[in-house]
BAFI-3210 file (N, C-alpha, C; in Angstrom, 3 decimals, decimal comma, padded with zeros to 6 digits):
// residues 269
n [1|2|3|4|5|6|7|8|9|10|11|12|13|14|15|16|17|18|19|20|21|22|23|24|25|26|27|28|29|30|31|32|33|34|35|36|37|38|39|40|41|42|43|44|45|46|47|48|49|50|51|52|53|54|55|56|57|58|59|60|61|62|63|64|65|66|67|68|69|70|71|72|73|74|75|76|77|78|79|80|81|82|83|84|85|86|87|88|89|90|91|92|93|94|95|96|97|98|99|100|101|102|103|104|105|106|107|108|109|110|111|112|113|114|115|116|117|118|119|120|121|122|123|124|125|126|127|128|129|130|131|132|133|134|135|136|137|138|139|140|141|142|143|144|145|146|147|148|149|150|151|152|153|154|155|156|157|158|159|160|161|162|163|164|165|166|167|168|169|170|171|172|173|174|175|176|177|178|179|180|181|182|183|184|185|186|187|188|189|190|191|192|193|194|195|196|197|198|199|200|201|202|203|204|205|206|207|208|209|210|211|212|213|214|215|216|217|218|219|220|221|222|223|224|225|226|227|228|229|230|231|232|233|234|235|236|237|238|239|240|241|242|243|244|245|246|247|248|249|250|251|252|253|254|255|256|257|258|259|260|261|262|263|264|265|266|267|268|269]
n.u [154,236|153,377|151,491|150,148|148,359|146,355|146,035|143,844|142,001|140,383|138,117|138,001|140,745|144,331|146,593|149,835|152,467|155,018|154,612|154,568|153,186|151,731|150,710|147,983|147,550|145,395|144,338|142,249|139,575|139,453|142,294|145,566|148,178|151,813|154,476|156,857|156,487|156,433|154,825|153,888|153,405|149,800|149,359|147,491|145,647|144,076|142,179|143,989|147,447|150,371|153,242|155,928|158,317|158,042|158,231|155,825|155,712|155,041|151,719|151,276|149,185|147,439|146,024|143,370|140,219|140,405|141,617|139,690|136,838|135,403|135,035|132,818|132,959|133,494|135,142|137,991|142,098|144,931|148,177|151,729|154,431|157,450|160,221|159,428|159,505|157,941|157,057|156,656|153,425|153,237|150,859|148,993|146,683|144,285|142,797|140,531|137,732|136,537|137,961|140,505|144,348|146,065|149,337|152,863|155,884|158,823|160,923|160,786|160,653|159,122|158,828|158,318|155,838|154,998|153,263|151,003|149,344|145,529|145,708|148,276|151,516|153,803|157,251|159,924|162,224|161,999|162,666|160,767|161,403|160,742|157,722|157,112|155,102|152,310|150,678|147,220|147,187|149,774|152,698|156,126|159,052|161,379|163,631|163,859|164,651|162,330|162,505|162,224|159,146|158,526|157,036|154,490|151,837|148,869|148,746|151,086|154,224|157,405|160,068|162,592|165,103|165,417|166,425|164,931|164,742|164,648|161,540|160,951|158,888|156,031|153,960|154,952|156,330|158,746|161,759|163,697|166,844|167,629|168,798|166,669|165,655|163,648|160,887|158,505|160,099|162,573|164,985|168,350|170,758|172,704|171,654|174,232|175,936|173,833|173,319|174,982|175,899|173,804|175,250|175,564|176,996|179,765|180,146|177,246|176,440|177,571|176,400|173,689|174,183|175,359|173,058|171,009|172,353|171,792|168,865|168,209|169,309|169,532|169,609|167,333|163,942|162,314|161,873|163,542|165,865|165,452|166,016|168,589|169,851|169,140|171,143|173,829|174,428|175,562|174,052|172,220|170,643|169,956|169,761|167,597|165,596|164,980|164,392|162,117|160,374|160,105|158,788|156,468|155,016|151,678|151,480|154,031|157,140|159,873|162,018|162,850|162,395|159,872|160,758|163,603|162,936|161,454|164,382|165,651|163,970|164,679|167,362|166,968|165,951]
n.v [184,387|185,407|186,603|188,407|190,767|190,583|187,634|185,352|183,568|180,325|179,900|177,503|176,271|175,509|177,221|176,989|178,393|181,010|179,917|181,347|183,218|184,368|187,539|187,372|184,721|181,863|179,985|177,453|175,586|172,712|172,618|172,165|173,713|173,560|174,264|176,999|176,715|177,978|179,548|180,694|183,727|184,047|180,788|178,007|176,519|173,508|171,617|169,814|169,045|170,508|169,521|170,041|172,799|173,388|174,601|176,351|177,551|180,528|180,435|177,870|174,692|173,027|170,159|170,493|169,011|165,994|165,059|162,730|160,767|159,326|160,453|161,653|164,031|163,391|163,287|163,808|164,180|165,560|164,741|165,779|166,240|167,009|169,797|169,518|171,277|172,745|173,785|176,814|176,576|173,816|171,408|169,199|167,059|166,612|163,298|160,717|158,478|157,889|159,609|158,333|159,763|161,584|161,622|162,656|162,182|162,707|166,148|166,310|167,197|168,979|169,692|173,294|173,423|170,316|167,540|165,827|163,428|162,044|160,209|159,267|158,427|159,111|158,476|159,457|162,049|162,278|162,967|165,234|166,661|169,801|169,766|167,148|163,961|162,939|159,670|158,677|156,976|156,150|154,988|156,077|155,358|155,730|158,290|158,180|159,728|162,044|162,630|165,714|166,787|163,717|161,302|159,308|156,442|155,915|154,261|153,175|151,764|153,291|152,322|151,985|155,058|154,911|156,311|158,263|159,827|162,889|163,691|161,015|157,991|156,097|152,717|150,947|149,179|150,935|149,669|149,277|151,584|151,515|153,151|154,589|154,953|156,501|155,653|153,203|153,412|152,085|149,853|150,922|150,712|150,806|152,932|154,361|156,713|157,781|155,644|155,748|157,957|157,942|156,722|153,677|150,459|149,743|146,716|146,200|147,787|146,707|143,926|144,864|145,833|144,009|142,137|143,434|143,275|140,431|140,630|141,971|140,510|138,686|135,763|135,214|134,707|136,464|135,632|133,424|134,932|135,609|133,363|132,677|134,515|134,100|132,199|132,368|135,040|136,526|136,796|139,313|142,460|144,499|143,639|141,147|142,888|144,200|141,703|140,717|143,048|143,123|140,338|141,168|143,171|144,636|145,630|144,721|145,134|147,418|146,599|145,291|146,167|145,447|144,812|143,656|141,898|140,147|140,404|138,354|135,926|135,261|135,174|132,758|130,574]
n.w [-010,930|-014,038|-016,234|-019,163|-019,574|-021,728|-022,009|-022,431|-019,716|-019,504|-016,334|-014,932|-015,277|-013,570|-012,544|-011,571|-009,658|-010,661|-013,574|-017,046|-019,250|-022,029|-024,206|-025,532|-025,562|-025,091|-022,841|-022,013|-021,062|-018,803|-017,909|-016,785|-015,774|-014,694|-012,349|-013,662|-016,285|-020,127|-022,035|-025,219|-026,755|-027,852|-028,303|-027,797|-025,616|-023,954|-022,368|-020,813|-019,535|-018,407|-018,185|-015,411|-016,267|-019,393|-022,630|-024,291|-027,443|-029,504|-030,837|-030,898|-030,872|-028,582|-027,319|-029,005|-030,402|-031,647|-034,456|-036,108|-036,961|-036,314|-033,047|-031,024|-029,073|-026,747|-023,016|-023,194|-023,218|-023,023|-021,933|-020,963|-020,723|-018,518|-019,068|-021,567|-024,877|-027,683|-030,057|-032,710|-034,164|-034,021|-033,497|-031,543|-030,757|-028,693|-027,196|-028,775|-027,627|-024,389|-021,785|-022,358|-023,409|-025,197|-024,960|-024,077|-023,098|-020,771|-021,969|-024,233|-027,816|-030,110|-033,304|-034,858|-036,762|-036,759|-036,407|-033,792|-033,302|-032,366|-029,389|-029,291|-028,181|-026,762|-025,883|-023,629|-024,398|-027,267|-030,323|-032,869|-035,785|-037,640|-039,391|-039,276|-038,924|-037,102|-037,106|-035,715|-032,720|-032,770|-031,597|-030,034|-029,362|-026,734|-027,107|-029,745|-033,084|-035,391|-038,599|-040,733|-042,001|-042,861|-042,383|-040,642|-040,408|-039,205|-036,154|-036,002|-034,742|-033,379|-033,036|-029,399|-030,041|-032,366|-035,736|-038,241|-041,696|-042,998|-045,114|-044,906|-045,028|-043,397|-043,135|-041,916|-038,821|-036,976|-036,953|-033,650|-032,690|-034,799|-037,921|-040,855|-043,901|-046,951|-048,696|-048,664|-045,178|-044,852|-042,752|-042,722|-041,659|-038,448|-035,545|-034,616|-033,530|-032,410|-030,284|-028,837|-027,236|-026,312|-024,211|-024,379|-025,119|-026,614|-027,648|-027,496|-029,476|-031,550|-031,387|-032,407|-034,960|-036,057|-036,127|-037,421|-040,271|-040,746|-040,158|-042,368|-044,738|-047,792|-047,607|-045,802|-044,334|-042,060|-040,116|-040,246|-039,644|-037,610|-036,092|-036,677|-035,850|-033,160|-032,224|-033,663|-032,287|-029,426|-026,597|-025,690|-024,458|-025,770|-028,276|-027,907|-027,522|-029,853|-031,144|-029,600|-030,437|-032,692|-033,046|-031,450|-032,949|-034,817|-037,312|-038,956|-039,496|-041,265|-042,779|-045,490|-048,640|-051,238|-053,414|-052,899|-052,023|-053,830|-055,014|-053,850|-054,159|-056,789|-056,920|-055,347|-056,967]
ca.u [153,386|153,062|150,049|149,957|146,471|145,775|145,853|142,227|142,129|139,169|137,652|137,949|141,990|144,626|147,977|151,095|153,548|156,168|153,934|154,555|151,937|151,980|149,913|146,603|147,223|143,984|144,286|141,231|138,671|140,175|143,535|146,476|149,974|152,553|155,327|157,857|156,099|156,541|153,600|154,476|152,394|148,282|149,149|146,373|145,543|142,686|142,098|145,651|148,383|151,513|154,776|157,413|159,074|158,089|158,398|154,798|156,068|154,204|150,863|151,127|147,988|147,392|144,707|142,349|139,678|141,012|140,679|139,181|135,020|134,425|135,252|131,549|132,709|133,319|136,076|139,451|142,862|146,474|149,778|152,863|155,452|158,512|160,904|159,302|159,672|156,572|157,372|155,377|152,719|153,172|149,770|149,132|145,487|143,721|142,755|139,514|137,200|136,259|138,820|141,865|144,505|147,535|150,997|154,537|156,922|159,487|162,442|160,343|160,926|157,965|159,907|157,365|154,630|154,709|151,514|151,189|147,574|145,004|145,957|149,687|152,210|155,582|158,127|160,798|163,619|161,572|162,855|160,328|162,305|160,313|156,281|157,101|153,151|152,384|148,937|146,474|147,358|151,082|153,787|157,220|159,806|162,580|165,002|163,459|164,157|161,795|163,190|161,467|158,931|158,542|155,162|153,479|150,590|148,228|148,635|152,626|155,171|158,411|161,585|163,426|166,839|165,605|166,560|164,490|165,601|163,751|160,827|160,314|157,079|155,827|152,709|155,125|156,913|160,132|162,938|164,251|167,863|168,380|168,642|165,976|165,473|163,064|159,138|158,804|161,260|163,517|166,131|169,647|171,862|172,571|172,098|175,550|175,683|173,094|173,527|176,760|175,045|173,122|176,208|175,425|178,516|180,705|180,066|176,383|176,566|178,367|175,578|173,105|175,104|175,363|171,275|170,191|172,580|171,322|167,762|168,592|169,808|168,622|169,557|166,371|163,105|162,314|161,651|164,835|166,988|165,334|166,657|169,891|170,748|169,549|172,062|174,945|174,785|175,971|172,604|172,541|169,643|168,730|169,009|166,501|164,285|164,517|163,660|160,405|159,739|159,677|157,894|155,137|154,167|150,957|151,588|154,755|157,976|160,111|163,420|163,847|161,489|159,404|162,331|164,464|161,916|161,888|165,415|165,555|163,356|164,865|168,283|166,698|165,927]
ca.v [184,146|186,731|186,443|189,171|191,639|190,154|186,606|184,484|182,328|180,211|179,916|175,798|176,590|175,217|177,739|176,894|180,067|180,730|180,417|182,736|183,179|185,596|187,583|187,112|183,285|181,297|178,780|176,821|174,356|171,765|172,723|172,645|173,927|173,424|175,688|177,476|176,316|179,044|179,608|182,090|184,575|183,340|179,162|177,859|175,080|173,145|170,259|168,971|169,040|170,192|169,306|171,592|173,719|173,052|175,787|176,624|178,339|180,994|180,004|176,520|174,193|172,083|169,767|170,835|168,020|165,299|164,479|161,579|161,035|158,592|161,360|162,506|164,908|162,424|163,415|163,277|164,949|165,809|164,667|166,519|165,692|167,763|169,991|169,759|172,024|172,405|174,967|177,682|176,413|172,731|170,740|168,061|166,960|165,272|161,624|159,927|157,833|158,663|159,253|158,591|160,916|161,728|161,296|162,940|162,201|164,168|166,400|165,755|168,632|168,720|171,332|174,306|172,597|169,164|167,243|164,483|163,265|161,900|158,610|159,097|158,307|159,358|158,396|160,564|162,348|162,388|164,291|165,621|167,735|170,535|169,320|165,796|164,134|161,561|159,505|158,727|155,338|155,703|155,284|156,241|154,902|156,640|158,927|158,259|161,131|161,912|163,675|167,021|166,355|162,581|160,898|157,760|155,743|155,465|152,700|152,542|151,725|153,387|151,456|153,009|155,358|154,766|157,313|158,246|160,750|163,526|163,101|159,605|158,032|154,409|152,591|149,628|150,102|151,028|149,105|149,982|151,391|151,562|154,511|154,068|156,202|156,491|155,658|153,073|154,061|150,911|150,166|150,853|150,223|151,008|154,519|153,941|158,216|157,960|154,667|156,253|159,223|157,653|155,283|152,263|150,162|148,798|145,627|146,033|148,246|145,488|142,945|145,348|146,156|141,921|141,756|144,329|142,698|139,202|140,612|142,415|139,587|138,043|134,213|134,579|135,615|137,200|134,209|132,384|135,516|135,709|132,211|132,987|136,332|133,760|130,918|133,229|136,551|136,345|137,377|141,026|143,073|145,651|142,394|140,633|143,804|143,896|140,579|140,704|144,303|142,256|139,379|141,731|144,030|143,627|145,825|144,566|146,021|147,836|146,204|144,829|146,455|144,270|145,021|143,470|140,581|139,608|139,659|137,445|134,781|135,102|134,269|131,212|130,184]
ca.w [-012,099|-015,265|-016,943|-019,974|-019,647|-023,499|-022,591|-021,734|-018,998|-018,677|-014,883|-014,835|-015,457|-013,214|-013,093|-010,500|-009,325|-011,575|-015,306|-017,628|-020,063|-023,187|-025,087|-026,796|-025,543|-024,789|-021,705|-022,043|-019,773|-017,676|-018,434|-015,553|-015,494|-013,458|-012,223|-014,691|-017,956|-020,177|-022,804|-025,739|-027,813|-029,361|-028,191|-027,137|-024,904|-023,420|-022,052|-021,337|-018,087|-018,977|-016,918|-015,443|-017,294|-020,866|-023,167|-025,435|-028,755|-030,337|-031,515|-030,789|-030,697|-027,739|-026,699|-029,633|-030,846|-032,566|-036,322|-036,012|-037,431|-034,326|-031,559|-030,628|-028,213|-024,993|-022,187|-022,931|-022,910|-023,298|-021,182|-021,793|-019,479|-017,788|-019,840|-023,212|-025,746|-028,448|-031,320|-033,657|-034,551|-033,417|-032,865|-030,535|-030,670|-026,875|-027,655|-028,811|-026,891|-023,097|-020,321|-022,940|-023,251|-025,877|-024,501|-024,348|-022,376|-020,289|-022,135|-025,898|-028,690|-031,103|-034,044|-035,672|-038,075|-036,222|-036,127|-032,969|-033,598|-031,348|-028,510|-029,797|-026,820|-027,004|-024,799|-023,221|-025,282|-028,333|-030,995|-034,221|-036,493|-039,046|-039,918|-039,028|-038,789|-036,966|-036,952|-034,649|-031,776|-033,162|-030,302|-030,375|-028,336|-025,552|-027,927|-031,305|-033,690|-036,663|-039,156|-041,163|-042,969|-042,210|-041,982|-040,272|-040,528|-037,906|-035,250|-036,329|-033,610|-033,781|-031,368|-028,957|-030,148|-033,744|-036,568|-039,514|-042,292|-043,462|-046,205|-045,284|-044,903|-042,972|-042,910|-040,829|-037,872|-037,318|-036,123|-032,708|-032,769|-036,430|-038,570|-041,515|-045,062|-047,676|-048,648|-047,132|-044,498|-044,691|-042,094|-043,488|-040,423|-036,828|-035,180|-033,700|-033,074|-031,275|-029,081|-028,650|-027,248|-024,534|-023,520|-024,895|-024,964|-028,243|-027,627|-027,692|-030,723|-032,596|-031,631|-033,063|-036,189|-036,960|-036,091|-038,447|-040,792|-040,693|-040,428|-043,724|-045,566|-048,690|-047,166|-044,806|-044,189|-040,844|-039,226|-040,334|-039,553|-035,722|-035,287|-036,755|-034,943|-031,378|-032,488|-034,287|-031,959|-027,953|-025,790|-025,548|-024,054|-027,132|-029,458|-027,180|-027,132|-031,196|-031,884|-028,987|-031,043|-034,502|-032,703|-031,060|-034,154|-035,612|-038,609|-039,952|-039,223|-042,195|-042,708|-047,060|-049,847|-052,119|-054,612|-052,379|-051,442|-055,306|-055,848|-052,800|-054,861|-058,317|-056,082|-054,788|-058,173]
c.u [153,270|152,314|149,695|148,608|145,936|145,201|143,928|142,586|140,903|139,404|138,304|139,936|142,954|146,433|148,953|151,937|154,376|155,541|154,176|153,641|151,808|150,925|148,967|146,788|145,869|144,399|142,643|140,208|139,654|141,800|144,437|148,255|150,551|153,637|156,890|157,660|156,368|155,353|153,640|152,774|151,486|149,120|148,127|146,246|144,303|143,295|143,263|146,627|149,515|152,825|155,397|158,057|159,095|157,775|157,182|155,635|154,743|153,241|150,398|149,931|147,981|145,899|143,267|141,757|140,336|140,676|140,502|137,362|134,151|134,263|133,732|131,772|132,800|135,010|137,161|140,308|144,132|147,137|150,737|153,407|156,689|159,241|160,682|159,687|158,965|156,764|156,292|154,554|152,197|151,529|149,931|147,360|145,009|143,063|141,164|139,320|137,178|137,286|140,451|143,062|145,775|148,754|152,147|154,980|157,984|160,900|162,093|160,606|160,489|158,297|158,219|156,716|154,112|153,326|151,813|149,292|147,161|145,346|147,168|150,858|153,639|156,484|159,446|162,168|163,325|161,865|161,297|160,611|160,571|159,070|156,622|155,487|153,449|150,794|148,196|146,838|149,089|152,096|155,161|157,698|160,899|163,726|164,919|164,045|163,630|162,068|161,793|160,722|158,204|156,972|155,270|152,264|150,293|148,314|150,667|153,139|156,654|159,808|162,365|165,100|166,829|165,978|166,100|164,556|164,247|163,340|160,443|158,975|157,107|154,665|153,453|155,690|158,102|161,070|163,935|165,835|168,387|167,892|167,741|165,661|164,180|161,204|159,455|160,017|161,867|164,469|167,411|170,648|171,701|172,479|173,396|175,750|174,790|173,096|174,708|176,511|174,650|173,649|175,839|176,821|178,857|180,137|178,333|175,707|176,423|177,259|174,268|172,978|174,673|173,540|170,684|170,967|172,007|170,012|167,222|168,689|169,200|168,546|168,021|165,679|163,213|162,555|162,735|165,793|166,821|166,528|168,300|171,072|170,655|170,602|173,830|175,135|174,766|174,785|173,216|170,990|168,942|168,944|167,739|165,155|164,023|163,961|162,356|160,318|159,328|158,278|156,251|154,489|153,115|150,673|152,824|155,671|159,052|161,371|163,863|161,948|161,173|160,390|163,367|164,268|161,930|162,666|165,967|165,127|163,821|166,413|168,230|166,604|166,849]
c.v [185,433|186,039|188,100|189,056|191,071|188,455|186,386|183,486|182,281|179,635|178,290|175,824|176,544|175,822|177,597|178,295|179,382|180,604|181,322|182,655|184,669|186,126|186,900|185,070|182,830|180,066|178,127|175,906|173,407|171,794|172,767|172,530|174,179|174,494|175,284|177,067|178,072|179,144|181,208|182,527|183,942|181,359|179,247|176,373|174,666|172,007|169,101|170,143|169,365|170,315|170,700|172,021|173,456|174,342|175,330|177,615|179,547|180,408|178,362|175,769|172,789|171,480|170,173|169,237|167,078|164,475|163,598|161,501|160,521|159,452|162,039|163,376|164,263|163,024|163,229|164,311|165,029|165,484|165,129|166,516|167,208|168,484|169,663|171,285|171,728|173,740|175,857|176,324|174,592|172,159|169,466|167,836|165,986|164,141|161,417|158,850|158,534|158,006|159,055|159,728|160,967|162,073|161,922|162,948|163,117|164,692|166,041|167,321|168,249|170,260|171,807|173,373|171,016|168,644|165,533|164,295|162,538|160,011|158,012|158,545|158,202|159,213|159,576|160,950|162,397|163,504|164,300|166,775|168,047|169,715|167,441|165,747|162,985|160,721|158,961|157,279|155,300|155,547|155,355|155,588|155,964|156,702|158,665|160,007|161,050|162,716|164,560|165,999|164,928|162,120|159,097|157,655|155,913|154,306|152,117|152,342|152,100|153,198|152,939|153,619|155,095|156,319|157,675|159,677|161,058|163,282|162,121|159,670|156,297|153,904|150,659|150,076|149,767|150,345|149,849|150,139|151,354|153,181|154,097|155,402|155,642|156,492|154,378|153,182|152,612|151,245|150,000|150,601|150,476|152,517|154,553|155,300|158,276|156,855|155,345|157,540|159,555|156,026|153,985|151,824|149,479|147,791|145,243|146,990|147,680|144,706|143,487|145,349|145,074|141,736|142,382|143,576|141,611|139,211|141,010|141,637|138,794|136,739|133,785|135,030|136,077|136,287|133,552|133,533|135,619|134,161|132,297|133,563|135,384|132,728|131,645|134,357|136,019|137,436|138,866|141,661|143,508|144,797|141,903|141,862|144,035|143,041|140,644|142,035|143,562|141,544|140,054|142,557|143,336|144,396|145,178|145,593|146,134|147,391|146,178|145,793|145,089|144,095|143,786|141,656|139,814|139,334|138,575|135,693|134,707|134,543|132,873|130,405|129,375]
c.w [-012,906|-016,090|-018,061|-019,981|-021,071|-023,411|-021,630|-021,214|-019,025|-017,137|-014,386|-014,641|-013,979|-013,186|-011,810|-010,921|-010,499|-013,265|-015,812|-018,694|-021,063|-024,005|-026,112|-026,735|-024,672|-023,824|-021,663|-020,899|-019,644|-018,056|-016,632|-016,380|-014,925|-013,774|-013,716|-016,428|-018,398|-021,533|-023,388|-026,056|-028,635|-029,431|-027,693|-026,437|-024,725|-023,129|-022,047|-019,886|-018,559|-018,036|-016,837|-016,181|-018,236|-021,237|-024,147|-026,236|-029,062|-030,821|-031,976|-030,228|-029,431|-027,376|-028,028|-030,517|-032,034|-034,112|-036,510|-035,924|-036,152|-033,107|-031,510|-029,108|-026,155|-024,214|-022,524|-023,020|-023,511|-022,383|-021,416|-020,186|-019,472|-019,001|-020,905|-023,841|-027,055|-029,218|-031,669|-034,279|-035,113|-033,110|-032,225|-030,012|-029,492|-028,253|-028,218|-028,024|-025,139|-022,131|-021,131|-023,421|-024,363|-024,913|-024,565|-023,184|-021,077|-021,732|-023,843|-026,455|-030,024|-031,817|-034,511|-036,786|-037,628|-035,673|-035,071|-033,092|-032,540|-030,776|-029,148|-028,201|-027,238|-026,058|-024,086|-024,117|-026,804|-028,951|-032,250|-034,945|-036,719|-039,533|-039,838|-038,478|-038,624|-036,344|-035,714|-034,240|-032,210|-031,626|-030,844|-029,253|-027,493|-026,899|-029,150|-031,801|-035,289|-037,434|-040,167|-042,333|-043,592|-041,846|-041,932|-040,225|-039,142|-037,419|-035,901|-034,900|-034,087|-032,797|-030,988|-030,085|-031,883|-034,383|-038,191|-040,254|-042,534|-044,667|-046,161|-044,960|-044,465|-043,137|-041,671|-039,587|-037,896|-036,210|-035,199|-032,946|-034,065|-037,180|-040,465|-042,622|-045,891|-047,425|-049,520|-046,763|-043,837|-043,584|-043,033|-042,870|-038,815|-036,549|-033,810|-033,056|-031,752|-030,226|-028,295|-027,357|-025,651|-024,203|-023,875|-025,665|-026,720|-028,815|-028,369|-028,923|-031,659|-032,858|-032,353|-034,563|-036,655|-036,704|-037,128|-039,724|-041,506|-041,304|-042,272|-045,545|-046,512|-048,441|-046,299|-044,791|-042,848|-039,915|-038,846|-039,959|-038,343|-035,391|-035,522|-035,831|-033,212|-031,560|-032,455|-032,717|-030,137|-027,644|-025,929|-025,134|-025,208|-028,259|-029,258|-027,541|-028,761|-031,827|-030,748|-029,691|-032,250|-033,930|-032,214|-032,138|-034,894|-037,166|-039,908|-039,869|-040,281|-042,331|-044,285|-047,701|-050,655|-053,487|-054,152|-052,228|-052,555|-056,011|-054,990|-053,519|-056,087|-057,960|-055,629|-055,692|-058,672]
res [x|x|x|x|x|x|x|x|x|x|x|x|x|x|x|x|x|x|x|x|x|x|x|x|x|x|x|x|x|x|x|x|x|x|x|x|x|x|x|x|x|x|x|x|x|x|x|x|x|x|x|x|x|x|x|x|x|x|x|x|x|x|x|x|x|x|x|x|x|x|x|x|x|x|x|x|x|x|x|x|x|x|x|x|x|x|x|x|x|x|x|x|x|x|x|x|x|x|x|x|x|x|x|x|x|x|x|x|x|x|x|x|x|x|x|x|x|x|x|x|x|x|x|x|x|x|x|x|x|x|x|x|x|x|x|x|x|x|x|x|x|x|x|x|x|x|x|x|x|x|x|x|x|x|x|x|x|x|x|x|x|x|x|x|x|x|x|x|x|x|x|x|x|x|x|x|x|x|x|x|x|x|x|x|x|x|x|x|x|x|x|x|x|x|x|x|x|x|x|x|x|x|x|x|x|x|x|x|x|x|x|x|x|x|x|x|x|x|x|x|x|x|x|x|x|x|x|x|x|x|x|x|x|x|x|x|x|x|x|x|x|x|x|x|x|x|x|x|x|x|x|x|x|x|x|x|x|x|x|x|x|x|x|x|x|x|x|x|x]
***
């Protein structure tokens, strides 16, 4: 364990062999860390566990009260799973309500300026490029990446292995497995790169590819393109898990613009 003479541990504080811990950094109440984390220069923590070997950045905010008006100060926390990596000046705010806790994964990489807000839950392999912000109850899925910049609504859901470009912005959620641009952050196709990535086969590429298609399509609404894609498209697992992702959302998941939706009806015409 190395523990730099500058940093503050409080007493309540929970440190495994092997920590390294840097200058003028603040370890806070009920805090524990496990072995080989590495925790740079003025981060600060509190109230929040953080897995093996995750790397703290410089001046990175952990566990600090969450911006949220309802939080009166009741019990809660941070999770941060195995092999993260949490940048300059990265925040990651513990949860609202009592006993709840904000979320990441194992093997996540939250870039410099990145905001994960309070009772967020991120799954494993999570990327967030450059001030990517993301709001309070949002979840991400296994191998999402959010690109710089990039903002969601509170209470969004974003599918596994999805890909969203920098600058966008959601208030729906995002379709698992597809790569998605703009404000709102429409889907535009498959993240074939990345299925590709983490082995996911041709075949089930393809059936992706023709689902987002279909779903896409000015012939149907959502409804009529689910039944399509189960009639038209040979079973496939990460079809199945797109159409129960559509089917379970209760915000409304981002696929055609109201642009799109209108020339849809002036077509029908």
């Amino acid at each position: 364990m190395t523990i730099h003479p500058t940093a503050i541990i409080d007493k309540s504080a929970k440190i495994a062999p092997g920590v390294e811990i840097g200058p003028n950094a603040v370890i806070g109440q009920d805090v524990e860390i496990l072995s080989g984390v590495k925790i740079g220069a003025g981060a600060t923590i509190e109230f929040a566990k953080i897995g093996e070997n995750t790397k703290i950045a410089p001046y990175a905010s952990i566990g600090g009260e969450p911006q949220d008006l309802g939080y009166k100060g009741e019990k809660t926390g941070v999770i941060i799973g195995k092999n993260c990596w949490i940048r300059e000046f990265a925040t990651v705010n513990r949860a609202s309500g009592e006993g709840n806790n904000t979320i990441l994964g194992d093997k996540c990489m939250i870039m410099a300026y990145a905001h994960v807000a309070h009772n967020c839950v991120l799954g494993n392999e999570v990327i967030m490029a450059n001030a990517a912000t993301i709001g309070g109850h949002t979840h991400v899925g296994y191998g999402a990446w959010l690109g710089g910049m990039s903002v969601y609504h509170q209470n969004v859901r974003i599918g596994d292995l999805a890909i969203i470009s920098g600058a966008s912005a959601t208030r729906l959620d995002i379709l698992p497995y597809s790569k998605s641009e703009g404000a709102p952050a429409l889907a535009m196709g498959v993240n074939a790169i990345g299925l590709r990535r983490r082995g996911i086969d041709k075949d089930s590429i393809n059936a992706i590819h023709q689902a987002i298609r279909i779903l896409k399509s000015p012939k149907y609404n959502t409804t009529q393109a689910i039944e399509v894609i189960q009639n038209e498209i040979e079973k496939n697992e990460y079809v199945d898990k797109m159409i129960e992702f559509i089917k379970t959302s209760k915000r409304g998941v981002c696929i055609k613009s109201n642009k799109e939706f209108y020339r849809q009806e002036e077509d029908c015409e």
